[in-house]
C-alpha positions in Angstrom: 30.4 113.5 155.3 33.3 111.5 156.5 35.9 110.8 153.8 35.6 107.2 153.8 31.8 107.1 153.3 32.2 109.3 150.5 35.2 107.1 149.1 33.4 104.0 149.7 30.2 105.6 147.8 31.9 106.7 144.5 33.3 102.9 144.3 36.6 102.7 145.4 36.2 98.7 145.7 36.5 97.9 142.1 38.2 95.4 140.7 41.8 95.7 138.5 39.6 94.3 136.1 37.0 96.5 135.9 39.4 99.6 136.3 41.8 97.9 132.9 39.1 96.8 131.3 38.4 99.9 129.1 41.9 100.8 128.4 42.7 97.6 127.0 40.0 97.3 124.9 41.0 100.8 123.2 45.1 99.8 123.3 44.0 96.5 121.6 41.3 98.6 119.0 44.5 100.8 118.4 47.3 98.1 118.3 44.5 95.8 115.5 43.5 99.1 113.6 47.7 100.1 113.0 48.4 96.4 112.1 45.6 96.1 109.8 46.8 99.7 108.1 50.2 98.6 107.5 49.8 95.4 106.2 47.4 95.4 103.6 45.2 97.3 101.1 40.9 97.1 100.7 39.9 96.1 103.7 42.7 96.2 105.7 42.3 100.2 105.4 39.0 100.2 106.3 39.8 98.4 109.5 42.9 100.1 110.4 40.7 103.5 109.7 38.1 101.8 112.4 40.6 100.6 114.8 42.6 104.1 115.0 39.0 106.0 115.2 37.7 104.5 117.9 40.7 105.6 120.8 40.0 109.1 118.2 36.7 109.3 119.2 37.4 108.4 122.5 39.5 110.9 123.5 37.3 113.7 121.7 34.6 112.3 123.7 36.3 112.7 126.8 37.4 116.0 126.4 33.9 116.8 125.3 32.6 115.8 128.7 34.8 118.0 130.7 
């Protein structure tokens, strides 16, 4: 197999957008779950706890996979 077909294949056309997409959302979930911690109380835990759990469970599910 030619190295082109099998680049082509595995999607090596994808958009910035599509290649960001997912990183931002988890930067954003972190950047939103550390504001929300250090600003307030109630709540504003619960969020924070949510928003710096998610890039958490992320990354253990990544390094599950491999």
């Amino acid at each position: 197999m030619k190295l082109s077909s099998a680049l082509s294949s595995r999607g090596s056309e994808r958009s910035l957008q599509h290649i960001f997409m997912v990183p931002i959302l988890i930067a954003l979930a972190s950047l939103s779950g550390l504001a929300a911690a250090l600003l307030g109380d109630g709540w504003f835990d619960v969020i924070g706890w949510i928003g710096l759990g998610i890039p958490a469970a992320v990354a253990g599910w990544c390094v599950y996979r491999t």
